[in-house]
Structure formats: structure tokens, C-alpha cells
ZAGUFI-178724 format. One record per residue (C-alpha): residue number from 0; residue in three letters; chain; x, y, z. Coordinates in nm, 4 decimals. Last residue first. Example, Ala and Ser with C-alpha at 12.3 -4.5 7.8 and 13.67 -1.06 7.14 Angstrom:
R    n  res  chain         u         v         w
R    1  Ser      A    1.3670   -0.1060    0.7140
R    0  Ala      A    1.2300   -0.4500    0.7800
END
This chain:
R    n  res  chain         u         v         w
R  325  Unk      A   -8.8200   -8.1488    3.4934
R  324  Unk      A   -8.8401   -8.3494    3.1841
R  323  Unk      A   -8.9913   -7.9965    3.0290
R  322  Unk      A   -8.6198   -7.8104    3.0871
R  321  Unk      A   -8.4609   -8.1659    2.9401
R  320  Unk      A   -8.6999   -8.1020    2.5945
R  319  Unk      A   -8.5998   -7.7777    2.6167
R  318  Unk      A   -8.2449   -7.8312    2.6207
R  317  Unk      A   -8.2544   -8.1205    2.3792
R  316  Unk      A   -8.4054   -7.8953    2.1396
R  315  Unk      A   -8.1603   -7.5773    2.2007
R  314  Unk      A   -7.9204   -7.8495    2.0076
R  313  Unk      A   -7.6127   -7.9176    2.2179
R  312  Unk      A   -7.3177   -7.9544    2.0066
R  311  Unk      A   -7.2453   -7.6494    2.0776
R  310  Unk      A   -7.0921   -7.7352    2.3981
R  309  Unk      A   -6.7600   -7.5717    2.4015
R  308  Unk      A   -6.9014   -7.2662    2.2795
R  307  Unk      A   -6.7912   -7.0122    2.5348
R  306  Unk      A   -6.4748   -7.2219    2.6097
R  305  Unk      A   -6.4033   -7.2624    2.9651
R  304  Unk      A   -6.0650   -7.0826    3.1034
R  303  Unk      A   -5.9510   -7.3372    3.4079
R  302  Unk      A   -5.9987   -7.2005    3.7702
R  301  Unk      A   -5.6996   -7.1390    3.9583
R  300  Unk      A   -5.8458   -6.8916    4.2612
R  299  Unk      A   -6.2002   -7.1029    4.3855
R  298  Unk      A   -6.0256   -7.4149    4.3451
R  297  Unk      A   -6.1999   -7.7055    4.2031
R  296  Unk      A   -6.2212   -7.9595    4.4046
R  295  Unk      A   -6.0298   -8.2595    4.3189
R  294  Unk      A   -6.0920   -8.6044    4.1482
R  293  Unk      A   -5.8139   -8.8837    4.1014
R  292  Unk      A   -6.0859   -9.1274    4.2743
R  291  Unk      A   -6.4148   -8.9657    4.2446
R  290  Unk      A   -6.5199   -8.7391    4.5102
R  289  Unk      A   -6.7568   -8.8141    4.7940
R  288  Unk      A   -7.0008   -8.5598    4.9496
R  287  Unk      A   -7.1502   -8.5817    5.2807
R  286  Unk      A   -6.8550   -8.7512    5.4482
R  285  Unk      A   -6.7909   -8.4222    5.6082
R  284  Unk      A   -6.4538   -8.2688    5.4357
R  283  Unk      A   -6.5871   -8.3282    5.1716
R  282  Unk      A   -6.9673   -8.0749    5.2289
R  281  Unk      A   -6.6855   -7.8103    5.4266
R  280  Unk      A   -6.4805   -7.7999    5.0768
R  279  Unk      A   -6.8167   -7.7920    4.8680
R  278  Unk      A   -6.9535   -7.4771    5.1243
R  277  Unk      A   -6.5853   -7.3044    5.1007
R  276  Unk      A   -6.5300   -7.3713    4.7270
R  275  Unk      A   -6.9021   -7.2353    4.6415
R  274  Unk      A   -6.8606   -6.9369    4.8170
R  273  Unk      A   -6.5341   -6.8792    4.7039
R  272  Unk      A   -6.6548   -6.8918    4.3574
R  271  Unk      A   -6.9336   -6.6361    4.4394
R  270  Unk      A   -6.6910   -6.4176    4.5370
R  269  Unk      A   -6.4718   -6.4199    4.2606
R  268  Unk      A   -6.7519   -6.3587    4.0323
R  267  Unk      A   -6.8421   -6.0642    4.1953
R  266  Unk      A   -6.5029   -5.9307    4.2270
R  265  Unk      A   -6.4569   -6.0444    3.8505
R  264  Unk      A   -6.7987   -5.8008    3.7331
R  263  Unk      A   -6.7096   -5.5415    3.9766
R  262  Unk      A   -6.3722   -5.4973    3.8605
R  261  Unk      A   -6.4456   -5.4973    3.4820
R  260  Unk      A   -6.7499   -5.2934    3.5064
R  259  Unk      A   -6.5186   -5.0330    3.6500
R  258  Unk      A   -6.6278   -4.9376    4.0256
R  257  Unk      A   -6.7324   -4.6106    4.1323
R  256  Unk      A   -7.1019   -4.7802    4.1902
R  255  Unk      A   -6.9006   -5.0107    4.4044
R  254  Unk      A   -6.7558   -4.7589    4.6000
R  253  Unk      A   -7.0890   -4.6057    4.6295
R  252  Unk      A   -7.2815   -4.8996    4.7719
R  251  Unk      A   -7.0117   -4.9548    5.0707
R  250  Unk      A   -6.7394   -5.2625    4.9820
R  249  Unk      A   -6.6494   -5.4647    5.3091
R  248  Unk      A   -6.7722   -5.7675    5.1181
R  247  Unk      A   -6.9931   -5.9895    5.1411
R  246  Unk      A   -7.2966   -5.7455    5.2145
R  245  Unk      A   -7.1630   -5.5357    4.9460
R  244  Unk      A   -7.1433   -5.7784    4.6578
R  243  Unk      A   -7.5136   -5.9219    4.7207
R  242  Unk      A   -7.6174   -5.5608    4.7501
R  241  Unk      A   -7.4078   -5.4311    4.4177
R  240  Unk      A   -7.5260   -5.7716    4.2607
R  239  Unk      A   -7.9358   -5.6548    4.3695
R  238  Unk      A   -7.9099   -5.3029    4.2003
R  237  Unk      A   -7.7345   -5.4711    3.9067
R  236  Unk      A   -8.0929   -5.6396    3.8668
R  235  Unk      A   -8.0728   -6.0483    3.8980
R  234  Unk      A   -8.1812   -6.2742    3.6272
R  233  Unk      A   -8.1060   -6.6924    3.6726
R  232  Unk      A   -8.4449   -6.7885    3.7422
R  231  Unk      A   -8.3231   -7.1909    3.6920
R  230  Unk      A   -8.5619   -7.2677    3.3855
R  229  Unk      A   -8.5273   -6.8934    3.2469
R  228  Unk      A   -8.1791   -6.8915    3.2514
R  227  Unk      A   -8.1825   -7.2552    3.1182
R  226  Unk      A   -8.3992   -7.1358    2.8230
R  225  Unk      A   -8.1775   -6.7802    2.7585
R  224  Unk      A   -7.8710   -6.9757    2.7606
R  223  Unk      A   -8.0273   -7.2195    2.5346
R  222  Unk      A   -8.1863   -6.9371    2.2931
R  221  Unk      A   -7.7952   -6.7394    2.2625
R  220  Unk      A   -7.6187   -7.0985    2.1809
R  219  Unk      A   -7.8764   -7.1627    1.9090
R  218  Unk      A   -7.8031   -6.8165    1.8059
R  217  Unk      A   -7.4494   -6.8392    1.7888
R  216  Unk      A   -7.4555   -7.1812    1.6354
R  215  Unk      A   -7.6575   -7.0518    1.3440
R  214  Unk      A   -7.4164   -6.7136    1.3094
R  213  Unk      A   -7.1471   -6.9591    1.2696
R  212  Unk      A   -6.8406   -6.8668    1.5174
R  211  Unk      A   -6.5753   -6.6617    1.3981
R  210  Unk      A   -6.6948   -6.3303    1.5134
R  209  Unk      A   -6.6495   -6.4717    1.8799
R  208  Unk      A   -6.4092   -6.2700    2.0226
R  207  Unk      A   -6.3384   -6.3801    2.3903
R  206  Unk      A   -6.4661   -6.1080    2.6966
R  205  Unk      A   -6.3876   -6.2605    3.0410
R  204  Unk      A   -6.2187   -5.9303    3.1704
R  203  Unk      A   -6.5233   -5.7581    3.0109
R  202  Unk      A   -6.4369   -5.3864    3.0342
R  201  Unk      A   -6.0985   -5.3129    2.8707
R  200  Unk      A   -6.1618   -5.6631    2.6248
R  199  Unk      A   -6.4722   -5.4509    2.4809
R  198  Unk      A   -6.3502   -5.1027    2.5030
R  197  Unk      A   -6.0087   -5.2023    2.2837
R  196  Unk      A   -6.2089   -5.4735    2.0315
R  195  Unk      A   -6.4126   -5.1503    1.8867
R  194  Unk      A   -6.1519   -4.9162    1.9677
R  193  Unk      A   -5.9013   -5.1086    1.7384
R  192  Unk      A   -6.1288   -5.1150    1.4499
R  191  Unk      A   -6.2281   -4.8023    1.4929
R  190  Unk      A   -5.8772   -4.6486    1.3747
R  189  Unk      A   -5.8344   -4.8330    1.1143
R  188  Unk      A   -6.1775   -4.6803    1.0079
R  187  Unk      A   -6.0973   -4.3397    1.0800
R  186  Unk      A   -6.0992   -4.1156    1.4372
R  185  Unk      A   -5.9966   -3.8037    1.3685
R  184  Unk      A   -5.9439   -3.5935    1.7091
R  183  Unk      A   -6.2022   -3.2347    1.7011
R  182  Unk      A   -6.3874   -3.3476    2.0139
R  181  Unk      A   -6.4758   -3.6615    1.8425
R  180  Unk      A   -6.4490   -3.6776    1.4869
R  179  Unk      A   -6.5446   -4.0291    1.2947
R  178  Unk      A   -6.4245   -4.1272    0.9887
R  177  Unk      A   -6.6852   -4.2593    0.6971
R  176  Unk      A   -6.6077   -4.3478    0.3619
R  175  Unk      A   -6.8339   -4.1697    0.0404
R  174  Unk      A   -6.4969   -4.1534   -0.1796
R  173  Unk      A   -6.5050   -3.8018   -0.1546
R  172  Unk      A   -6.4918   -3.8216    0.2581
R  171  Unk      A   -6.7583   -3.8626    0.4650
R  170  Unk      A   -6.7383   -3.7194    0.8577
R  169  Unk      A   -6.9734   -3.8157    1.1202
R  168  Unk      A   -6.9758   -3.5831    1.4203
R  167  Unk      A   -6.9481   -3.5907    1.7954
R  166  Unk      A   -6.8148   -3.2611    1.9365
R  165  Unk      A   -6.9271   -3.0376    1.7255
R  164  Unk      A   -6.7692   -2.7111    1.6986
R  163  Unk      A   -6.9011   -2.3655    1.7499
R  162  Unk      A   -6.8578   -2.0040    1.7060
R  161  Unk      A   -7.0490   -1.7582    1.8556
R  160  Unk      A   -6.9067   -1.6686    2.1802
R  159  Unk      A   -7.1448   -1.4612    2.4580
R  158  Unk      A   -6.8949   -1.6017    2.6999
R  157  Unk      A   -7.0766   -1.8334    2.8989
R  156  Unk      A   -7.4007   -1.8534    2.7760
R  155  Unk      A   -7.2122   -1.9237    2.4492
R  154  Unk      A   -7.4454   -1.7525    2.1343
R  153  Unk      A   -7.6286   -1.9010    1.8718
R  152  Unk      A   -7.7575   -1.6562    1.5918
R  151  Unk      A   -8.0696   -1.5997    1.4842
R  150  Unk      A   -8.1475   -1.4809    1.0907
R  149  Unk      A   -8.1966   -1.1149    1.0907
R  148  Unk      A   -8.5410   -0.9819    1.0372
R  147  Unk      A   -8.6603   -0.7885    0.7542
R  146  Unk      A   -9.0288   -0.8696    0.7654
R  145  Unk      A   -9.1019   -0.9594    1.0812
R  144  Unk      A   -9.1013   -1.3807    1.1743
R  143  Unk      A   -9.3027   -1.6710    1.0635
R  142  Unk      A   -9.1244   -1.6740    0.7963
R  141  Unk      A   -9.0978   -2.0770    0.8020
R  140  Unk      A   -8.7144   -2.0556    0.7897
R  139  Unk      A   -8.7545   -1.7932    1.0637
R  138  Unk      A   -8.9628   -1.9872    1.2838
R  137  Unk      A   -8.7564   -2.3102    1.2749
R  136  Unk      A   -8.4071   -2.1111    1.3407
R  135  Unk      A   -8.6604   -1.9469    1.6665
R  134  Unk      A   -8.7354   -2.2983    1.7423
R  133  Unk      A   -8.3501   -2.3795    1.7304
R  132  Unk      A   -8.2435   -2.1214    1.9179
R  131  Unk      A   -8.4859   -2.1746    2.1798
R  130  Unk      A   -8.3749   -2.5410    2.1890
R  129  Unk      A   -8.0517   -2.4470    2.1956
R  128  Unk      A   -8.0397   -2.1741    2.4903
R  127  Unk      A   -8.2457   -2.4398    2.7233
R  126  Unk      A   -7.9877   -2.6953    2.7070
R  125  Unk      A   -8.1198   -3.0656    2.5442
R  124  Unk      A   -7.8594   -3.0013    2.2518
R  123  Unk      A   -7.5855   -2.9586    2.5305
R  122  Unk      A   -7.3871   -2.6770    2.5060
R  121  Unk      A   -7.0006   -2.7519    2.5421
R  120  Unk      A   -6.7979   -2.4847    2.6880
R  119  Unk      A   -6.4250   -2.4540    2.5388
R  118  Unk      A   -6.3978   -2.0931    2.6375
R  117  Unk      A   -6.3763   -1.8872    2.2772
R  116  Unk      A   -6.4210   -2.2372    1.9835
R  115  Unk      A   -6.7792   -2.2754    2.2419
R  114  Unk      A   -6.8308   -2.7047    2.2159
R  113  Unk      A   -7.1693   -2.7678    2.0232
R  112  Unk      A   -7.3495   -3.0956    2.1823
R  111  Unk      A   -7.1956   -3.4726    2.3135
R  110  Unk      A   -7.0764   -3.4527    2.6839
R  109  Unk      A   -6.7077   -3.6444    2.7086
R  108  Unk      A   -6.6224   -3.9293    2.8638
R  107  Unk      A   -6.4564   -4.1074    2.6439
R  106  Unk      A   -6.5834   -4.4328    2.6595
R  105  Unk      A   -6.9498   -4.3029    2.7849
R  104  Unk      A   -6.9747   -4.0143    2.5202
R  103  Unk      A   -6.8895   -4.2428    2.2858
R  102  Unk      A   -7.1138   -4.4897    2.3838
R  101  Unk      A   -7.4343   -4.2429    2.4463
R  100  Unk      A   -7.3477   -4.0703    2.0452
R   99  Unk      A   -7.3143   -4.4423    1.8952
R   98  Unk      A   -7.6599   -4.5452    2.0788
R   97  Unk      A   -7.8511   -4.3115    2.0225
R   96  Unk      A   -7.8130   -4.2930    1.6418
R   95  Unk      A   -7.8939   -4.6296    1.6386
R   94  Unk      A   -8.1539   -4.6091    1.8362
R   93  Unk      A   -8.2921   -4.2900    1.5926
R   92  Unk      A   -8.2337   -4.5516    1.2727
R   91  Unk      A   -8.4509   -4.8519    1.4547
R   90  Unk      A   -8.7328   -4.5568    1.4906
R   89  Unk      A   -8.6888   -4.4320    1.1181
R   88  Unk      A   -8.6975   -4.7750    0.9839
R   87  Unk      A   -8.5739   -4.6958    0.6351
R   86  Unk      A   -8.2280   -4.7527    0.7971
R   85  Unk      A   -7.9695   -4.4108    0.7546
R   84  Unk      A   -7.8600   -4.4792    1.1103
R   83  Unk      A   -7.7805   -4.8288    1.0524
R   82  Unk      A   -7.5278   -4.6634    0.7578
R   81  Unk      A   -7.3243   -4.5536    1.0551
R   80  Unk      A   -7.2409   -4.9137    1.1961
R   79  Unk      A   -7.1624   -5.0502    0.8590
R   78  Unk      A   -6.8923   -4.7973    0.7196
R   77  Unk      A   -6.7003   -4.8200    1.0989
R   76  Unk      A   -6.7277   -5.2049    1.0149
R   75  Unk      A   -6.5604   -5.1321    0.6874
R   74  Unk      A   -6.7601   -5.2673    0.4141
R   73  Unk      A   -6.7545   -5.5266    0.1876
R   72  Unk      A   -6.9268   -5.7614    0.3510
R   71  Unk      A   -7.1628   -5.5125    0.5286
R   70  Unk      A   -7.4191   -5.5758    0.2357
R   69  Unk      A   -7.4276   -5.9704    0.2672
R   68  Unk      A   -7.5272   -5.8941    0.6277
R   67  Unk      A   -7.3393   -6.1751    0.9120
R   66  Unk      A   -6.9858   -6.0102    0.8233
R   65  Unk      A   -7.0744   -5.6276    0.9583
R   64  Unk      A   -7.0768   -5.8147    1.3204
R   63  Unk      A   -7.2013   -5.5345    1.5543
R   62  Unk      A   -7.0153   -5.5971    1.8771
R   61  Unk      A   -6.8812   -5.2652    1.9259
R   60  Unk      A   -7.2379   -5.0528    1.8740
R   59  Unk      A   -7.3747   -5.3526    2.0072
R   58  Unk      A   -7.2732   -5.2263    2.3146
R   57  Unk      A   -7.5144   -4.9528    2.3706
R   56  Unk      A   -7.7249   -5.1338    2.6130
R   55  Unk      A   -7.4959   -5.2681    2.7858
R   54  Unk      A   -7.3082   -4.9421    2.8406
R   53  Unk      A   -7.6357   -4.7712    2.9347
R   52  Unk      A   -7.7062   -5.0986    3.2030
R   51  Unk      A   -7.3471   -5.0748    3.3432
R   50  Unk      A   -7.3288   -4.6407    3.3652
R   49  Unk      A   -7.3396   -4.6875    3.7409
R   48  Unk      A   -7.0686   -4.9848    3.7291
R   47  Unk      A   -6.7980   -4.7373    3.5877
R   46  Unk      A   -6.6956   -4.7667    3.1717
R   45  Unk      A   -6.2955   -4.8010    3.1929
R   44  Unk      A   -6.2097   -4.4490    3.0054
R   43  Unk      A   -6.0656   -4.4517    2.6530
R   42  Unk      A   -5.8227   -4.1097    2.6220
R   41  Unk      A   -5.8183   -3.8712    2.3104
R   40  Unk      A   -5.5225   -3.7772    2.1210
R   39  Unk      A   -5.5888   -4.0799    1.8421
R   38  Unk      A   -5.6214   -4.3191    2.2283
R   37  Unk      A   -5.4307   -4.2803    2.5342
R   36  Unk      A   -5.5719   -4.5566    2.7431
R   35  Unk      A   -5.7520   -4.4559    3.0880
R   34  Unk      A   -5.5669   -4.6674    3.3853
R   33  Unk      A   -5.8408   -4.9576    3.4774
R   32  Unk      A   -5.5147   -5.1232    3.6857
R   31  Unk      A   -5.5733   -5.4490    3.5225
R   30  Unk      A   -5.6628   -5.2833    3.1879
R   29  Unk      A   -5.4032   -5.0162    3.1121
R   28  Unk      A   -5.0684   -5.2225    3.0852
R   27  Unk      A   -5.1184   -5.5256    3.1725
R   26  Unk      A   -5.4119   -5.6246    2.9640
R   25  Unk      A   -5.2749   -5.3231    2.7260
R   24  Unk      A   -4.9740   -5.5596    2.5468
R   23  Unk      A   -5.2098   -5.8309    2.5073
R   22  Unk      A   -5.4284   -5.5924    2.3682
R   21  Unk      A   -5.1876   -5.4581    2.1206
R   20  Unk      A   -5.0150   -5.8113    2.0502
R   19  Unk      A   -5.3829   -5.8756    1.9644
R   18  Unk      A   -5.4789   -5.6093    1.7410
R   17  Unk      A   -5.1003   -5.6673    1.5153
R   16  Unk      A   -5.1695   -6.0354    1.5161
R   15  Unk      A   -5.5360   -5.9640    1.3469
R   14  Unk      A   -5.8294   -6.0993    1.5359
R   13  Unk      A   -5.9544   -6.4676    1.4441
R   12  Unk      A   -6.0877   -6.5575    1.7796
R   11  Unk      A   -5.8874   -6.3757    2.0351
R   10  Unk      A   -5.9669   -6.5689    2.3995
R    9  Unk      A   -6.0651   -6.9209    2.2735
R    8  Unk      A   -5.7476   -6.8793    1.9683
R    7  Unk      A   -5.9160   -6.9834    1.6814
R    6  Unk      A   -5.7637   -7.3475    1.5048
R    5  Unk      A   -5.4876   -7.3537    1.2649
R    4  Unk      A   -5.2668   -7.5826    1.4818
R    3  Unk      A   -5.0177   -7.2748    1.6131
R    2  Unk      A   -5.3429   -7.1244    1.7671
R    1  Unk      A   -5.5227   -6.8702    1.5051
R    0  Unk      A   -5.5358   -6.4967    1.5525
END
């Protein structure tokens, strides 16, 4: 969605009008109060801090820009996610493959395998009774079995039940497009389009589309943030910000490992803000530090919205070549 002078909105990018009135709409609705969204009969569940390096991980499932390959151009971006597990690169295909079962089962927390159709228990694929089934469904296909013997069966440890359901499957229709089903709710390509931008803006309360943006600039952008990480050791475990966050906070370790990723993400922010207010207010205050006339501090509460890319102008030469001048 454009601002009224043509240019992409910081926060939205380019998204459709009718995606961001929606998330507009859900900021106060679902994601300031991390309420679970009622999504195609299903419900999208704020991703907690103990699942943060999984989710992170997996992300690119979401973030995967179908645009920057000539191929995904004309495809839907549901389309392009599950042809990457069909790559020629078996390994790169099995990631893949990981990672759109592990995010799914993260966002709507749900535990992928063979739901029973009698009691509604889902078998894992790493459960002992599946494996065993499916060596002995290995054996018999290779004959290694009597003559005569019936085929195996699967049966609920529960119930004794043997018929199943998938709970996470990939569905292609005649015309060769792709819908998802996830515990038996239709999700389609509409459909994914929303969920992609949905889990993204629900967790990251800084998140701002960036599809928009030259793949060049992005990259250049990525390798500078990466250089003046590296320059000023800027890498801390999420084991060491739920410590930092704790020990300023009257937060114990599992409350914040309860936390949303949203929550925990601003409360550490917020934090570190204040910090910095309190130690630059104290350093004025002093005589230590003078302002410029007209010049305030910046308050640790009403902080302007910085643009991402606001200073692309900066090649990741000069960066290194400033990083070296040190």
C-alpha cells in the first residue's frame, strides 16, 4: 500500500489495501493482547520465546520472496514455497520440507503425524508404532515376509482405530495448484497470502514489508549490518536477553520463556531504551554532555519509527573501509 504521494508505506510496503486494513484492524485486535486469531477454522498462535530460535529459523518459510526467481514470477507464493521441496538438491529439499511442517506446527500449534478418524489421537511419525509399521510396510513390499501374508495395517495405540488423516498435507488440484490442509481446514493460496504477512506482523511488533526494496540494496544492507555487528560484537544468545531481561526486570526465567516473541522482543527493547535515557539524562544534567541548541533527548517512550533502509545510500564499501579506519 502506497502513501498518498505514490511512495511505499515504511510499515506496509506495497501490500494490498484489503491485507493491510486486515492487519491494521488485528494490531488491536489480536496482536497487542497476543489473543490467538481465528484463522480458515483454525486459530494462529503468538509463537512463545522458547520456540524463538525454531521460529527464526523457519521463517523464511513467510519471508520467501517468489518475485526475486524469474520462475516464481508467475507463481503463487504458496506455489513457490512447495516446489523448494521438489529442488534437485535433495538436502536443501528435506530443509525445506522441515521447515513448512516445524512452522505450521509452531503457528498453530498442532503436532504434525496421522490423526486417529475414532479418538482424534495424532501419532507422531517419530512414535515407536510407526516406525515399526513402516519397516514391516518396507519388508513386505520387499517380500521379505511368509508366503501368503497380509499386508500390515496401522492401528491407534489408543483405540486400536485404523483409519487415519494427515494432519499436514499438500494438496494439488487438476490444474497442478497447491492448497494446503492442516488438520482437515483448506488452506489455498488466497488464503496463504494472508497468513504469510498475519504471523509475521503478529510476532515482530517492528516488522515493515520490505518486498519492494531492490534485491541489490537488500543485500548490501544485509552485509553492512552483518560488518558493523561484527565490528561492535553485537551477537547475544536468547539465553543471555532472557538473563539481561530478568535481572532488570521483576520477570523470573519461565515467565519470560512463556512470553510471545513479540512481548519479549519490545520489553527488551524498551528496557534498553530506558537505560540509555536515564544514563544520557544523568550525563546533561551534569555538564558532561552538552546538547545542541534546539536539541533534546530522545525519550525512551516517544521514539520516532526509523526507516529500515533509510541509509542505503551507504555502500557496504564505505562501511568496511570505516570498520578498518578503526
Amino acid at each position: 500500500m502506497a502513501t498518498p504521494d505514490g511512495q511505499p508505506d515504511n510499515k506496509y510496503g506495497l501490500l494490498s489495501s484489503e491485507i493491510v486494513d486486515m492487519l491494521r484492524d488485528y494490531e488491536y485486535s489480536y496482536f497487542r493482547e497476543d489473543k490467538p486469531i481465528p484463522f480458515c477454522g483454525l486459530l494462529i498462535y503468538p509463537i512463545q520465546v522458547r520456540n524463538f530460535e525454531v521460529f527464526s529459523h523457519c521463517a523464511s518459510c513467510f519471508t520467501l520472496n517468489k518475485n526475486e526467481d524469474p520462475q516464481g514470477v508467475p507463481m503463487s507464493h504458496l506455489d513457490y514455497l512447495l516446489s523448494r521441496t521438489q529442488l534437485p538438491n535433495r538436502e536443501e529439499a528435506q530443509l525445506w520440507s522441515y521447515k513448512i511442517n516445524k512452522i505450521i506446527e509452531l503457528v498453530f500449534r498442532i503436532t504434525n503425524g496421522l490423526k486417529c478418524k475414532k479418538c482424534g489421537r495424532v501419532m507422531q511419525y517419530s512414535d515407536q508404532a510407526f516406525i515399526e509399521f513402516a519397516q514391516n510396510l518396507q519388508k513386505f513390499a520387499e517380500g521379505n515376509v511368509e508366503e501368503g501374508a497380509a499386508p500390515p495395517s496401522l492401528k491407534c495405540p489408543e483405540c486400536d482405530g485404523n483409519e487415519f488423516e494427515e494432519m499436514i498435507k499438500a494438496v494439488k488440484d487438476d490444474n497442478g495448484k497447491y492448497s494446503l490442509v492442516i488438520d482437515g481446514h483448506t488452506i489455498n493460496k488466497r488464503d496463504f497470502n494472508k497468513l504469510r504477512q498475519i504471523v509475521l506482523y503478529q510476532n515482530f511488533y517492528d516488522y515493515a514489508d520490505d518486498s519492494w526494496v531492490d534485491p541489490a540494496v537488500k543485500r548490501d544492507h544485509d552485509e553492512r549490518m552483518r560488518i558493523e555487528q561484527q565490528r561492535n560484537d553485537l551477537h547475544a544468545s536468547i539465553e543471555k536477553k532472557v538473563v539481561c531481561l530478568s535481572i532488570t526486570t521483576s520477570y523470573k526465567f519461565e515467565e519470560i520463556y512463556d512470553m510471545s516473541i513479540r512481548k519479549f522482543t519490545l520489553a527488551l527493547a524498551t528496557v534498553d531504551d530506558l537505560i540509555n535515557y536515564k544514563i544520557m539524562k544523568q550525563a546533561v544534567s551534569s555538564g558532561f554532555v552538552s546538547l545542541p541548541k534546539g536539541q533534546t533527548i530522545e525519550h525512551w517512550i516517544y521514539k520516532p519509527n526509523k526507516d529500515m533502509y533509510g541509509d542505503a545510500y551507504k555502500s557496504t564499501e564505505s562501511v568496511q573501509e570505516a570498520v578498518s579506519n578503526l
